[in-house]
ZAKE-125687 format. One record per residue (C-alpha): residue in three letters; residue number from 0; x, y, z. Coordinates in steps of 0.1 Angstrom, whole numbers. Layout:
N
SITE ALA NUM X Y Z
...
This chain:
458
SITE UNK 0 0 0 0
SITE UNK 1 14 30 -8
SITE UNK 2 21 56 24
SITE UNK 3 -5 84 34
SITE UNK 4 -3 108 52
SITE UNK 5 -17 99 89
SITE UNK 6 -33 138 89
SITE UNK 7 -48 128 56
SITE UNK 8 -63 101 68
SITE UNK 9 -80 112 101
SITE UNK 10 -92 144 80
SITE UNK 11 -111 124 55
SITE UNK 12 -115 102 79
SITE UNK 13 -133 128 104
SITE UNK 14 -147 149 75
SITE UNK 15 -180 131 75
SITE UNK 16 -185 150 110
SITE UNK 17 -186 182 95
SITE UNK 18 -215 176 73
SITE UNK 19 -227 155 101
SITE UNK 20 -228 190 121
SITE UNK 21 -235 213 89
SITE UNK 22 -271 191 81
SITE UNK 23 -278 198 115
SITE UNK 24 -268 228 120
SITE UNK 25 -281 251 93
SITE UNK 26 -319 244 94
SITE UNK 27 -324 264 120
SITE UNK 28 -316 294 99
SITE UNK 29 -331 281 67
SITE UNK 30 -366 271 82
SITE UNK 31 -373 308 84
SITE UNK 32 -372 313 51
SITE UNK 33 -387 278 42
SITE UNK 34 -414 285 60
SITE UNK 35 -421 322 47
SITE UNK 36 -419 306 7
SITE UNK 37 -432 273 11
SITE UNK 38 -459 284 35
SITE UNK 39 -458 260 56
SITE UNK 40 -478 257 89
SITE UNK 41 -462 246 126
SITE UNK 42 -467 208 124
SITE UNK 43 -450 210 87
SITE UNK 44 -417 233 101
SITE UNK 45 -413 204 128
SITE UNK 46 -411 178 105
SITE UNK 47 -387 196 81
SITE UNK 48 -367 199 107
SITE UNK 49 -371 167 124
SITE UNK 50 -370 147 94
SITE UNK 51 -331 148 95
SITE UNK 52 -336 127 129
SITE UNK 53 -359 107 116
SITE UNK 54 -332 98 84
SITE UNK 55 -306 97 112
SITE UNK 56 -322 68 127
SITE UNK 57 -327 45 99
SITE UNK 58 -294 54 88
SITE UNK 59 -278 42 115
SITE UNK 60 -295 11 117
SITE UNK 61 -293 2 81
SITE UNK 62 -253 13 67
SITE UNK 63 -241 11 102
SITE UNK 64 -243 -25 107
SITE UNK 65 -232 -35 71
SITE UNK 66 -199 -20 77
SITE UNK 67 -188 -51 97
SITE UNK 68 -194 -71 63
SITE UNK 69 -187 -50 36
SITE UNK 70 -161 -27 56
SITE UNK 71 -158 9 69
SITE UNK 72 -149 23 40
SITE UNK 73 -168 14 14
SITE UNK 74 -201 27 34
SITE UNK 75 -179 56 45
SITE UNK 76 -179 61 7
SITE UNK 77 -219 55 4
SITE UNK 78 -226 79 30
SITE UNK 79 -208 110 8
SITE UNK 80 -229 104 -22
SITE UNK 81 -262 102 1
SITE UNK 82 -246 131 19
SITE UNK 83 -245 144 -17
SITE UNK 84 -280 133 -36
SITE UNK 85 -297 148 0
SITE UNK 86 -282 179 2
SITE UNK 87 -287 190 -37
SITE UNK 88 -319 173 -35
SITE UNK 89 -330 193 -5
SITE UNK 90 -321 225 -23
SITE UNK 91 -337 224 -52
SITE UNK 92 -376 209 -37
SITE UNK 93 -402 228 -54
SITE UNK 94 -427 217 -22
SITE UNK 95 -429 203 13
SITE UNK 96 -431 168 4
SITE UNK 97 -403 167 -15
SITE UNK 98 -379 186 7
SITE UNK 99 -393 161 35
SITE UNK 100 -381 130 12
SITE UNK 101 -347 144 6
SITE UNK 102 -343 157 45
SITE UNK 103 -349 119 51
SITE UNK 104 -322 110 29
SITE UNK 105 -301 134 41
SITE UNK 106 -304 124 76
SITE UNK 107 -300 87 66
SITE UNK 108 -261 100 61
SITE UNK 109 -261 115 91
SITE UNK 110 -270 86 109
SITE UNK 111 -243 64 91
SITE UNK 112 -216 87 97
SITE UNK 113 -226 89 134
SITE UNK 114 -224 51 134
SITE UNK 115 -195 44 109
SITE UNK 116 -168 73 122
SITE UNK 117 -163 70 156
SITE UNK 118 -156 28 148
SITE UNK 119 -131 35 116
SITE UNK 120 -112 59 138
SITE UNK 121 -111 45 170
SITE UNK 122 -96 10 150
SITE UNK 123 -75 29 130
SITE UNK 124 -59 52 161
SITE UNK 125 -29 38 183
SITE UNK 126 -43 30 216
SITE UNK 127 -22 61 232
SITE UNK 128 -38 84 205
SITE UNK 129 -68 73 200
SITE UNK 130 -91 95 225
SITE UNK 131 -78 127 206
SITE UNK 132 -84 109 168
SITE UNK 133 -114 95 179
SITE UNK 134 -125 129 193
SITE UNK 135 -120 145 158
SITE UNK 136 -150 133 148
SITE UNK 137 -170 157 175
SITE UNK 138 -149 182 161
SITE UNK 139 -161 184 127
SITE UNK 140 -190 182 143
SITE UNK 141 -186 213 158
SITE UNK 142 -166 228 132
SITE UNK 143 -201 217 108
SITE UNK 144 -222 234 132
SITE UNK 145 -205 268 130
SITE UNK 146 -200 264 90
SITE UNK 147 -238 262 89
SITE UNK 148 -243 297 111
SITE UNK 149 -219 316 91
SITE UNK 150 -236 301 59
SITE UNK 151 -270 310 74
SITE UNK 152 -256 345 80
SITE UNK 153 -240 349 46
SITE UNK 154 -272 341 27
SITE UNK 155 -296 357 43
SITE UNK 156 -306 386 28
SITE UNK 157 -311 367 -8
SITE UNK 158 -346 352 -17
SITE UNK 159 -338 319 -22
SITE UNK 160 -309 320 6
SITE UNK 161 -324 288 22
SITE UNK 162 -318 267 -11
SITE UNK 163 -283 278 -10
SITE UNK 164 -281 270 26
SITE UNK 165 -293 234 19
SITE UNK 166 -270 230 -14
SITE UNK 167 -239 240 0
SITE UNK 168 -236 206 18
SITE UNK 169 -228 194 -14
SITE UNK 170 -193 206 -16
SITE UNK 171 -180 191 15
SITE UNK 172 -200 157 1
SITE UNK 173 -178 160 -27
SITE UNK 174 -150 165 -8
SITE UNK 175 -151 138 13
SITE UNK 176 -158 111 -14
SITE UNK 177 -128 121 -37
SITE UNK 178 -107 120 -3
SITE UNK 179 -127 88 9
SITE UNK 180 -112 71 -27
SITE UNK 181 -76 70 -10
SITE UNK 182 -86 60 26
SITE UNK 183 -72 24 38
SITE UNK 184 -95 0 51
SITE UNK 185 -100 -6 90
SITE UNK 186 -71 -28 98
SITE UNK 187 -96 -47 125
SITE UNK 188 -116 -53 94
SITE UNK 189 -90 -63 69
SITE UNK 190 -79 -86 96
SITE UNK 191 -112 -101 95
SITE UNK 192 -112 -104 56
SITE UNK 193 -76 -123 65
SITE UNK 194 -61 -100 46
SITE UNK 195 -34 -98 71
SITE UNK 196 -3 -82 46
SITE UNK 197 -28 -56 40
SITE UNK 198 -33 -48 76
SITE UNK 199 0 -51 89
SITE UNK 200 8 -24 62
SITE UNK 201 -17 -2 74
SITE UNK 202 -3 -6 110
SITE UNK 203 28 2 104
SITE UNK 204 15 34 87
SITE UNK 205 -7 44 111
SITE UNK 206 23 39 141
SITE UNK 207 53 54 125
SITE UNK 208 65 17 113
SITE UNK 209 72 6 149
SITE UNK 210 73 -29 142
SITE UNK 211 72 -41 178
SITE UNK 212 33 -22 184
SITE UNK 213 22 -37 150
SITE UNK 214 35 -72 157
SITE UNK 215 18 -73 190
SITE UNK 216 -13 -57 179
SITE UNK 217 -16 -76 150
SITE UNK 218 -11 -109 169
SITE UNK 219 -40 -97 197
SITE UNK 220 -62 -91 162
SITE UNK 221 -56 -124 146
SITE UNK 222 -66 -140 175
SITE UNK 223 -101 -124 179
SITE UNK 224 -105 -122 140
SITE UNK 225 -114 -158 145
SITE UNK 226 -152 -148 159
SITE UNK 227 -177 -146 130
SITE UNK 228 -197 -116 125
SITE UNK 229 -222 -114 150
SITE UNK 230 -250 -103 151
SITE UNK 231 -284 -96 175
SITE UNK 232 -280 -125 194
SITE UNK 233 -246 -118 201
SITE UNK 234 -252 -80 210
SITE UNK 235 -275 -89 237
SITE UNK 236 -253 -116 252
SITE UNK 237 -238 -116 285
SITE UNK 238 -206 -113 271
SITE UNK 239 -213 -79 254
SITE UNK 240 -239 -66 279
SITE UNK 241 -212 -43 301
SITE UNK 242 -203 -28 263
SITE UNK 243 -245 -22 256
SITE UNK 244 -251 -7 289
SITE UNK 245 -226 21 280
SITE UNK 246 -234 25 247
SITE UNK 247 -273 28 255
SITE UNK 248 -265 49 286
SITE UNK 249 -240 73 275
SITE UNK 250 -263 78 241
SITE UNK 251 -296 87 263
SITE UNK 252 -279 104 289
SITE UNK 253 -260 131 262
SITE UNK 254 -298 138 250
SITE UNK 255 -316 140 281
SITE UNK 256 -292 164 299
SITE UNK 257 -307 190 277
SITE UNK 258 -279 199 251
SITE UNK 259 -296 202 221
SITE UNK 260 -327 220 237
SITE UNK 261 -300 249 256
SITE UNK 262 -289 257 220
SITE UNK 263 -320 259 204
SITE UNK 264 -328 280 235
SITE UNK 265 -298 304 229
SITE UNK 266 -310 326 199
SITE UNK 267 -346 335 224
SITE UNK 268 -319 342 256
SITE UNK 269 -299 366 236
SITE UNK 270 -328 386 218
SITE UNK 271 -343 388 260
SITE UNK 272 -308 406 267
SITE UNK 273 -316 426 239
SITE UNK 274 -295 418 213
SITE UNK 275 -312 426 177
SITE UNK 276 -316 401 153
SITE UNK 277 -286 403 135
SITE UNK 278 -269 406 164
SITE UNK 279 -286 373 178
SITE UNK 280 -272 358 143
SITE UNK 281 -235 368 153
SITE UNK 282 -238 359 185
SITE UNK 283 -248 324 173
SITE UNK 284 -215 326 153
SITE UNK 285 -198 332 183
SITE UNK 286 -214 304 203
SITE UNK 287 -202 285 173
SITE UNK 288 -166 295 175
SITE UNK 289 -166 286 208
SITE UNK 290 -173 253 205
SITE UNK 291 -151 247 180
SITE UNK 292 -126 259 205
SITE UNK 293 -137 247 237
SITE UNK 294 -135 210 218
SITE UNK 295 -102 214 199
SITE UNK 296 -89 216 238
SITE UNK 297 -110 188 247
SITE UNK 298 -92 161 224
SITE UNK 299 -56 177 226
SITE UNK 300 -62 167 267
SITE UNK 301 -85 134 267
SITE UNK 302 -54 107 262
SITE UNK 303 -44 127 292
SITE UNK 304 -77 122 314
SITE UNK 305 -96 97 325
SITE UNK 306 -128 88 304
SITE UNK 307 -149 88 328
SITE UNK 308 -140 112 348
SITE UNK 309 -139 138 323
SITE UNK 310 -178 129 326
SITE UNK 311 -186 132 353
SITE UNK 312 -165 166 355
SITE UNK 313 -191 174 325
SITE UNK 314 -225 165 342
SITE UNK 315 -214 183 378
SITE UNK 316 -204 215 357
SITE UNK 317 -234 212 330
SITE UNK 318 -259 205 359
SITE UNK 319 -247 237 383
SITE UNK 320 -250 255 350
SITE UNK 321 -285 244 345
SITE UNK 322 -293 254 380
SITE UNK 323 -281 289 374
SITE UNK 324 -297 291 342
SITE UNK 325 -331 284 358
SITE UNK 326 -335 305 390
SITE UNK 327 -322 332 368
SITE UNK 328 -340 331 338
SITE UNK 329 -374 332 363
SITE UNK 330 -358 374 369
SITE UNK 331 -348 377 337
SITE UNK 332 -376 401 323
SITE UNK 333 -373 421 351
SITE UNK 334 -332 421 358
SITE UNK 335 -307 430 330
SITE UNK 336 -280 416 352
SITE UNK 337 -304 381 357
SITE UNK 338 -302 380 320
SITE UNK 339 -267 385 314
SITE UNK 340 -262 359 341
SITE UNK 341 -280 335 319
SITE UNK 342 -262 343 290
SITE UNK 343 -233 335 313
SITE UNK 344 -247 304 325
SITE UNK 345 -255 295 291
SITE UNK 346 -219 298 277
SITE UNK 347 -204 277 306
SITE UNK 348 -231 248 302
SITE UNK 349 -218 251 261
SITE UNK 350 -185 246 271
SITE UNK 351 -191 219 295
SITE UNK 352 -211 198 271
SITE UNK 353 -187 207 241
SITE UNK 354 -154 196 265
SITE UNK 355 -168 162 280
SITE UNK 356 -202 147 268
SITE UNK 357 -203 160 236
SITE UNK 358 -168 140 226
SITE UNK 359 -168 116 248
SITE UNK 360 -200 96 243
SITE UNK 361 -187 92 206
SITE UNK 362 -150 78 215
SITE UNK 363 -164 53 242
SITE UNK 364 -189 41 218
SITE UNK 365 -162 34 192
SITE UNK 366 -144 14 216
SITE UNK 367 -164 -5 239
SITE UNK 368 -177 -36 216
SITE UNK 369 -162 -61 200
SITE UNK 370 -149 -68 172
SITE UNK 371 -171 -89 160
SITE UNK 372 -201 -68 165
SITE UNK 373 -183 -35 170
SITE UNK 374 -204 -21 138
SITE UNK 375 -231 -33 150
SITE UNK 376 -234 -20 183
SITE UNK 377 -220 14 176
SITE UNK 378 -245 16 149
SITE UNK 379 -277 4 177
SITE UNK 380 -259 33 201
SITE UNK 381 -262 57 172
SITE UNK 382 -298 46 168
SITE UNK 383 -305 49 206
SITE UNK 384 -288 85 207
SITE UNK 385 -307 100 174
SITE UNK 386 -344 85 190
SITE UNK 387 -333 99 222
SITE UNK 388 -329 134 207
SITE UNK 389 -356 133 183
SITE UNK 390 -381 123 216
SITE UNK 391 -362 155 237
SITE UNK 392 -367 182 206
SITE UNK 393 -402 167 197
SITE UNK 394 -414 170 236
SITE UNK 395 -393 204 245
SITE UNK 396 -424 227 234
SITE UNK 397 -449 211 252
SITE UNK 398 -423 206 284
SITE UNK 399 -416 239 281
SITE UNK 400 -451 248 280
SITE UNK 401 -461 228 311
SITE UNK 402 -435 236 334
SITE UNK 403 -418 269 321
SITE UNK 404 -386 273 313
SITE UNK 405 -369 278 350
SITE UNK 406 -385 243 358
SITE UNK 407 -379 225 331
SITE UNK 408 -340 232 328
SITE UNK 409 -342 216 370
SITE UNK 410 -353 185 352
SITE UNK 411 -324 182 327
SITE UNK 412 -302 196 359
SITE UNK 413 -313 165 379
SITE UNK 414 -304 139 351
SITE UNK 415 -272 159 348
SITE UNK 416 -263 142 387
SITE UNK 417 -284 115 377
SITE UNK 418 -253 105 348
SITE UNK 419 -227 110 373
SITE UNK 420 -243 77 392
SITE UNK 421 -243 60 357
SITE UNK 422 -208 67 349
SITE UNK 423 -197 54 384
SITE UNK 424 -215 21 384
SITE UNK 425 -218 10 347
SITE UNK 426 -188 28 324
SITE UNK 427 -155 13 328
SITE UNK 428 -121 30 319
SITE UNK 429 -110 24 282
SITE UNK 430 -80 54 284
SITE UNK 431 -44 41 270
SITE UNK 432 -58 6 265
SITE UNK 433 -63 -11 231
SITE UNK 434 -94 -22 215
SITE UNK 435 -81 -61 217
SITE UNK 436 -73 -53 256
SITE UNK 437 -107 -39 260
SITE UNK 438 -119 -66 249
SITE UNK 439 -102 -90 266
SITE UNK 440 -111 -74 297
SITE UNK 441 -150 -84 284
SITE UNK 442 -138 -120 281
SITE UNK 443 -123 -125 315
SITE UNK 444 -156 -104 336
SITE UNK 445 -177 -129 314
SITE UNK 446 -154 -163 324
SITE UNK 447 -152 -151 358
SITE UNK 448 -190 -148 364
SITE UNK 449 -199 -174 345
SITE UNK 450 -173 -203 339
SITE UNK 451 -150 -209 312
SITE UNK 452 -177 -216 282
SITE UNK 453 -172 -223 250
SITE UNK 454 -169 -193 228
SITE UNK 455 -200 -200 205
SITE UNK 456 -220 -193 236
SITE UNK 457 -202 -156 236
């Protein structure tokens, strides 16, 4: 194989994030104008929006798990030109049901990038690097997000701004499958395929041709290469439940702690401080910025940290935050300083959620399963996290409208402390440790509680 680049590689690699975060990102911009040309009533807005989620899901638990038999890159490929036939499709629908069809789409590639990423880079990453390559993916996710608010800013004043809001996704869709064309295959997977001169090359590229890693590494693969793909039986095992219960916890818990409903909330807190509305437009960039930021710092430091106890670090400060947030924003129309507290509340939350959670939900969930089923359960994690945020944004107006808004941000407050009992009892440490040690460590908590079985019963 001939030598890449290792930046190359986790770029393209990671590059999926960014539409990943741009899809997301830039409706909440473009529905204004949707809405306004398309005349579209409430119940239609909320689907245009929420059709993405709804793509998300089925995406995830369609290409996800058809990466462990046809290989990471090959669907990493598939899930540009989706990216691609969505995003141009999206731009030029002449009516609702249409741009509804092609949201769907779209969010079908959102779903298999949230499934397929984190797995290709956590198995491509040596084990001391891998939090911070692994992280990249939340990265571009961030880095997609704040694409789509400058885009939103940028074409707003034209007529048709909203279509080449929606298009613009295309580029980056491009971008990523003419990059994707020179990727190497998952060396777990090539393994798997016994392609083992194949792998072994890609080691060696991936770890600076330190022959003594690769060796051992590729020895620990061969070994557990010899488990055929799994499947649902297999997920829900004994053997693999440890690995589900943190993939299904960590995915709910990053929903239910309120993150995607705080930054929908922003754009309202900053018009109540009085900010205009182009002003609440930059400031949205800024929020934007900030995250990008905020988890740039996050992956340079988690090979560094703990796991887990950069998350429970993230639910004490993101539920204090909350706290804040809501016995202030009670005073808020009657305080400017209240307000700007929020604002401030706000912010920290942000960088909470963008330092901790945000990243490392998606690095655990890359690493926790095994090989055998590793596409498979990161893709059921993925499906678990998109239905978890889909319930949260569809049942956030009518929360909000039966508690308030001081109230309400208590409740995601409480499951804030409510993770940090999670994280203590159910997620185990996976820092500086390979994936074949990880899951070794499966093997010997399942022998010890439950005898030395044969491994057809795993």
């Amino acid at each position: 194989m001939k030598k890449i680049s290792t930046k190359f590689i986790y770029f393209f690699g990671a590059l999926g994030g960014l539409l990943f975060g741009y899809d997301t990102g830039v409706i909440s911009g473009a529905i204004l104008f949707i809405q306004k040309q398309l005349r579209l009533g409430s119940w239609q807005q909320g689907w245009v929006v929420s059709a993405v989620l709804l793509g998300a899901i089925l995406g995830s638990a369609i290409i996800g798990p058809s990466s462990d038999k046809y290989g990471r890159k090959r669907l990493l490929l598939l899930s540009s030109i989706i990216f691609f036939v969505g995003a141009v499709g999206s731009a030029f629908a002449p009516e609702f049901w249409t741009l509804i069809i092609f949201r769907v789409i779209l969010g079908m590639a959102v779903g298999a990038a949230s499934a397929l990423i984190p797995t290709y880079l956590a198995e491509l990453a040596p084990a001391d690097k891998r939090g911070g390559i692994s992280g990249l993916f939340q990265l571009m996710v961030m880095a997609g997000i704040l694409l789509a608010y400058i885009t939103n800013y940028i074409f707003s004043g034209l007529y048709t701004g909203w279509r080449w809001m929606l298009g613009f996704a295309a580029v980056p869709a491009i971008l990523l499958f003419c990059g994707g064309i020179l990727l190497p295959e998952s060396p777990r997977f090539l393994v798997k395929e016994n392609d083992i001169n194949a792998a072994k090359n890609v080691l060696l590229n991936m770890n600076n041709n330190n022959n003594k890693i690769v060796d051992t590494e590729l020895t620990q693969m061969i070994e557990q290469a010899n488990e055929k793909n799994g499947g649902w039986k297999e997920l829900f095992s004994p053997f693999v439940r440890p690995s589900l219960i943190i993939g299904i916890g960590l995915a709910i818990f990053q929903q239910v702690m309120g993150c995607n409903t705080v930054l929908y909330y922003a754009p309202t807190i900053f018009t109540d401080v009085g900010f205009g509305v182009a002003a609440a437009l930059l400031a949205h960039i800024g929020i934007g910025i900030f995250n990008v930021i905020v988890t740039a710092i996050s992956i340079a430091v988690m090979d560094k940290i703990d796991r887990t106890k950069m998350l429970i670090t993230g639910s004490i400060g993101m539920g204090v935050s909350l706290f804040i947030m809501s016995f202030t924003m009670k005073f808020s129309g009657q305080s400017s300083i209240a307000a700007i507290i929020c604002v401030i509340a706000l912010t920290i939350y942000i960088a909470f959620f963008s330092a901790t959670w945000g990243p490392v939900m998606w690095v655990m969930i890359g690493e926790v399963f095994p090989l055998n089923i590793r596409g498979l359960g990161n893709s059921f994690s993925s499906v678990i996290n998109w239905t978890a945020n889909m319930v949260v944004s569809l049942t956030f107006p009518s929360l909000l409208d039966f508690f308030g808004t001081g109230s309400l941000f208590i409740i995601y407050g409480i499951l804030c402390f409510a993770s940090i009992w999670f994280v203590n009892k159910y997620v185990f440490e996976t820092r500086n440790r390979s994936l074949e040690e990880i899951e070794l460590t499966l093997r010997k908590q399942y022998i010890s509680k439950h005898g030395n079985q044969s491994k057809a019963s795993f």
